[in-house]
N, C-alpha and C positions, 0 to 999 in steps of 0.2 A: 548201507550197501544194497538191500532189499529193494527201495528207492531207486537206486542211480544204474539198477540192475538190468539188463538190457536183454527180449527175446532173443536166444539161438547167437548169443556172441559167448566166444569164447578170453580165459583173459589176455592170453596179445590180442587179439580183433577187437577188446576192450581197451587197453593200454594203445593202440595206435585212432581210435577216435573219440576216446573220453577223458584220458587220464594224461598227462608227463609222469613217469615214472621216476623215482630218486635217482637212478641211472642215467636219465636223463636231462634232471636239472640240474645237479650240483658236481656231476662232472663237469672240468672245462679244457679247452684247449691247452697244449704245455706253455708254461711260462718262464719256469723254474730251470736250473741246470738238472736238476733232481726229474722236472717231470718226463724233458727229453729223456734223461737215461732208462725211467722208468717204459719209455715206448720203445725205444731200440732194444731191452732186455726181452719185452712183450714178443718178440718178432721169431718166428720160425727157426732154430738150432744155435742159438743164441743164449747162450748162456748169463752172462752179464757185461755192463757196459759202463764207461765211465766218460763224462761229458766236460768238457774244461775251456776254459779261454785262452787261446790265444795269445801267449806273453813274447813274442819273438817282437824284439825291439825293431829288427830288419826288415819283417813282414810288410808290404807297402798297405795292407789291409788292413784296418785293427776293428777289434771286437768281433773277429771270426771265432769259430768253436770249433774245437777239434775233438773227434771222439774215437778211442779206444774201444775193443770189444772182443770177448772171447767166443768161441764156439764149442759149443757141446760136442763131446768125444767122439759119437755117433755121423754129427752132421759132420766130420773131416772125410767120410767114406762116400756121405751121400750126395754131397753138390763138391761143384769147384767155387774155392774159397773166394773167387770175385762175385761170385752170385750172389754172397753175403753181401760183399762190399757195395754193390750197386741196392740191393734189397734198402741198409740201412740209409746209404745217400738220398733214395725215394721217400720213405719213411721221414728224413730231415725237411727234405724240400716241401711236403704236402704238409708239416705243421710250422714249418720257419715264424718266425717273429718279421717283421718289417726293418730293414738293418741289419739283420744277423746273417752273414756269410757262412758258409761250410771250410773250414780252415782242411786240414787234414783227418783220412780217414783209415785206421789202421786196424787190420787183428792184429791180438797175439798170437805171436806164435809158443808150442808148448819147449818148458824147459825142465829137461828130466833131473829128476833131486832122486839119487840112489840113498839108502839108509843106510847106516850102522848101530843094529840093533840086538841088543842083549836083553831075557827078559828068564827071569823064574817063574814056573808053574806050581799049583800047588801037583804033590805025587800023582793024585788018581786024578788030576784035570783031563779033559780034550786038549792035548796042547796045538792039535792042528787048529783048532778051533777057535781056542784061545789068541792063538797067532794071525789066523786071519782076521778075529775083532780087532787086532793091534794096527795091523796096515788096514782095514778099511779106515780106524781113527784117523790115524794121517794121513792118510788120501782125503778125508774129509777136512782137514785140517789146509791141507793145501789147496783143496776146490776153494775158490771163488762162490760157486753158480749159489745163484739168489732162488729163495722157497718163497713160492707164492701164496699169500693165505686166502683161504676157503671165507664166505661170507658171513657164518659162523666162527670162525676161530678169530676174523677181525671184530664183529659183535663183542666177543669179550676182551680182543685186547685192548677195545678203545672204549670199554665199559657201555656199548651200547650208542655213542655219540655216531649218531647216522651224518651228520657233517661230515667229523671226520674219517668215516669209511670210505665216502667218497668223494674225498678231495686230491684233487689230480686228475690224471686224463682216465678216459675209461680203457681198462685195458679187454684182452680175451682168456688169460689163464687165470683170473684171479684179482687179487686184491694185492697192490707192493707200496705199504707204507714206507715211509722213507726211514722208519726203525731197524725193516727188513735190507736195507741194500748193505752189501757188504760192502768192504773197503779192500783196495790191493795192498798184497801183504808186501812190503817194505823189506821185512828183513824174518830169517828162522830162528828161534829159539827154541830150543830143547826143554824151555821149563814153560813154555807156553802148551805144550804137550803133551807134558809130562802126568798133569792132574788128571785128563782126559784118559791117559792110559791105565791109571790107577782105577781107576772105576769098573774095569772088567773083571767080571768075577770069576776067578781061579788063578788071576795074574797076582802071584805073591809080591814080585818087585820090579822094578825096570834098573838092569844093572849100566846098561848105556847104552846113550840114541846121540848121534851124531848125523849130520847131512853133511850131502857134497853133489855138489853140480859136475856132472859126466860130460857136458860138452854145449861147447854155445859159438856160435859161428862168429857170433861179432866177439869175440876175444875178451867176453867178460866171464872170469875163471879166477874167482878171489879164493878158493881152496882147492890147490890140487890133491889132496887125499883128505882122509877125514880127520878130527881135530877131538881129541878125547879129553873134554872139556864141558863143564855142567853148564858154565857160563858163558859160552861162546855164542854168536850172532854172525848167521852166515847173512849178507846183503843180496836182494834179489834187485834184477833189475826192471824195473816197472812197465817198461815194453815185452815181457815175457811172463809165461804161465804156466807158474810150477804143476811139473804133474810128479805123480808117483813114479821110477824109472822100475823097471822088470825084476821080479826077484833075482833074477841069474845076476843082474849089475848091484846087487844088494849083498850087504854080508850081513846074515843073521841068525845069532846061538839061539837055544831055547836049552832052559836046565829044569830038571825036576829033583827038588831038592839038591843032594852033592854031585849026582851026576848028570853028564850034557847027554840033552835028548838028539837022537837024532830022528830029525825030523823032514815027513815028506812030502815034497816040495809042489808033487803031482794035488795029491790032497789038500792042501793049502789053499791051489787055486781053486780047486773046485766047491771051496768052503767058500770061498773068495765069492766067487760069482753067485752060488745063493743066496750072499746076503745081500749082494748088490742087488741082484733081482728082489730082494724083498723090502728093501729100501722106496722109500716114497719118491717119486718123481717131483723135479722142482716146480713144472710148470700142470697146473691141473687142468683136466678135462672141460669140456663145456659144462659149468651147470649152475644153480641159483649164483646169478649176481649183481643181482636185482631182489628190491623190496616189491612181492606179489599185489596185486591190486588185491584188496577184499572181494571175493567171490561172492555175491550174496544173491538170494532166489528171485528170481523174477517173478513181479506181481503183479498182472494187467490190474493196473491203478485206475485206470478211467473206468473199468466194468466193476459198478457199485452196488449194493444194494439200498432204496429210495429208505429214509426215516419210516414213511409209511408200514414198511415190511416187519419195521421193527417194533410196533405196539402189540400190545396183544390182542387177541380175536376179537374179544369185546368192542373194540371199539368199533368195527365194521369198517373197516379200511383195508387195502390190498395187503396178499395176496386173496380174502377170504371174501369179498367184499359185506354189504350190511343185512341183515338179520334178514328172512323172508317176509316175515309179519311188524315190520316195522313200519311202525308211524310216520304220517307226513313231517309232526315236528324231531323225530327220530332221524331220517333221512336227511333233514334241513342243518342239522346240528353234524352231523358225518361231512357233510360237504362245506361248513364253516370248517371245521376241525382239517381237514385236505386242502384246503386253502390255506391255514396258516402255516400247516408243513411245508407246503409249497416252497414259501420262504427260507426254510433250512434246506433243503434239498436244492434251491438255486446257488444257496451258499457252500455247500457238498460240491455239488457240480464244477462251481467254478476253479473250489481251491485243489479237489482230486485231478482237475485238466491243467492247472499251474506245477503241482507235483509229480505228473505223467512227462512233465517237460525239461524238470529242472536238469536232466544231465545234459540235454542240447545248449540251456547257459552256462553250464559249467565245459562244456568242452573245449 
């Protein structure tokens, strides 16, 4: 690195005239159904996305791709939802395949799943506290939105394999191996839940958790009230995106030991929203992701010092040059002996101006 080291550049101003950076090479354009979705998730209040072919036997088109896609909670307030639509359309069109058509292009829209939840505290728990750990679980349980990893946390989940860190397109928040992409949830189960909820500590037991879909415009409403049942599988429909629905349309006990707590609802939220505020964002900020070029010191390599410099004073060669009272065959022998140096110093020369160069052949 000392070598390939360059006056007064810095390492992008190094990276864009000496180097291709791992970022660079072994990212590639999408190929994959997987890579698409990974770039339409990449994309500005977009939470996650799902990329499929085309099966409509009717379609005069075939081998069109039709993609699916959610919106982060936030971006329903801040654009109008064809911004998105047109965003991801662009986004298709500038990495398309040759042949590949753009089939249909849909958000979801969100579908509120109200709770029926019963839960014991231990006596001296926070049970506001405790309750709002329960519904952030299932709010997270019914999120979709994809976490992006850090270039470090992918480091160790792919043991270090810089391939596969970055195989696939290059994105901007991050790193989305295809281990990370979530799948849409099909259908609710209460015992898929359940273990999740067990794990907060002060919650003694969960005495019942039930869902029920509040309202869906296209007339898909397979439970009108809730179904008190361990075993039951409420079906979602896969153009829709369950959210949490309000606590007011929620029915939920809380007991501390024998008796029911009554608990406040004001509090709750406001437990609510710390944690979410303290919760990790799915898509991360700008920062390493990229493998850094080695910084190494620059060393004007063509300014040398001659062999000569290098003997010791005796011999009468620079910088000291020969003795004051030296003899004719004294002097005659100094100027043999700086002649044969010569010879190493033409060969210094040549390979220190070869080495002074080699990052122009490597660039």
């Amino acid at each position: 690195e000392d070598i390939l080291a360059q006056q007064q550049l810095s390492p992008e101003q190094l990276a864009q005239t000496q180097f291709y950076t791992a970022r660079n090479i072994l990212s590639v354009s999408p190929v994959t159904l997987n890579d698409y979705r990974k770039l339409i998730i990449d994309l500005e209040g977009i939470s996650n996305a799902w990329v499929s072919t085309n099966l409509d036997e009717f379609s005069p088109i075939k081998g069109s791709l039709n993609i699916l896609f959610d919106i982060e909670e936030e971006a329903f307030v801040k654009k109008d939802p064809q911004t998105y639509l047109d965003q991801v359309k662009l986004c298709y069109s500038k990495h398309r395949n040759l042949g590949q058509q753009l089939g249909k292009v849909e958000i979801r829209n969100p579908l509120p799943i109200a709770i029926d939840l019963g839960i014991e505290v231990e006596p001296t728990a926070d049970a506001e506290k405790i309750l709002a750990l329960a519904i952030l679980t299932i709010k997270k349980h019914l999120s979709t939105a994809v976490m992006f990893y850090s270039f470090q946390e992918m480091m160790e989940a792919v043991e270090g394999d810089v391939n596969a860190i970055f195989n696939g397109p290059s994105l901007k928040h991050g790193f989305l191996p295809d281990f990370a992409l979530t799948p849409r949830l099909h259908e609710l189960k209460t015992v898929d839940v359940l273990p999740k909820l067990q794990q907060i500590k002060g919650l003694v037991r969960v005495n019942r958790l039930t869902f029920k879909i509040l309202s869906d415009t296209e007339g898909f409403l397979p439970y009108q009230g809730f179904e008190h049942q361990w075993e039951y599988d409420l079906p979602l429909p896969l153009n829709k995106k369950p959210v949490l629905a309000p606590l007011s349309d929620c029915q939920i006990s809380v007991q501390k030991g024998p008796t029911t707590y009554s608990w406040n609802a004001y509090s709750v939220e406001i437990e609510l929203k710390n944690l979410l505020s303290r919760e990790r964002k799915p898509k991360l900020e700008a920062m390493d992701r990229d493998i850094p070029i080695p910084q190494g010191n620059y060393r004007d390599i063509t300014n040398y010092v001659s062999v000569q410099e290098e003997l010791p004073r005796i011999y009468g060669l620079q910088p000291f040059g020969s003795p004051p009272n030296a003899s004719q065959e004294r002097l005659a022998k100094i100027q043999q002996l700086k002649a044969y140096i010569l010879i190493f110093d033409q060969i210094l020369a040549d390979y220190l101006a070869q080495l002074a160069h080699v990052g122009e052949l490597f660039s």
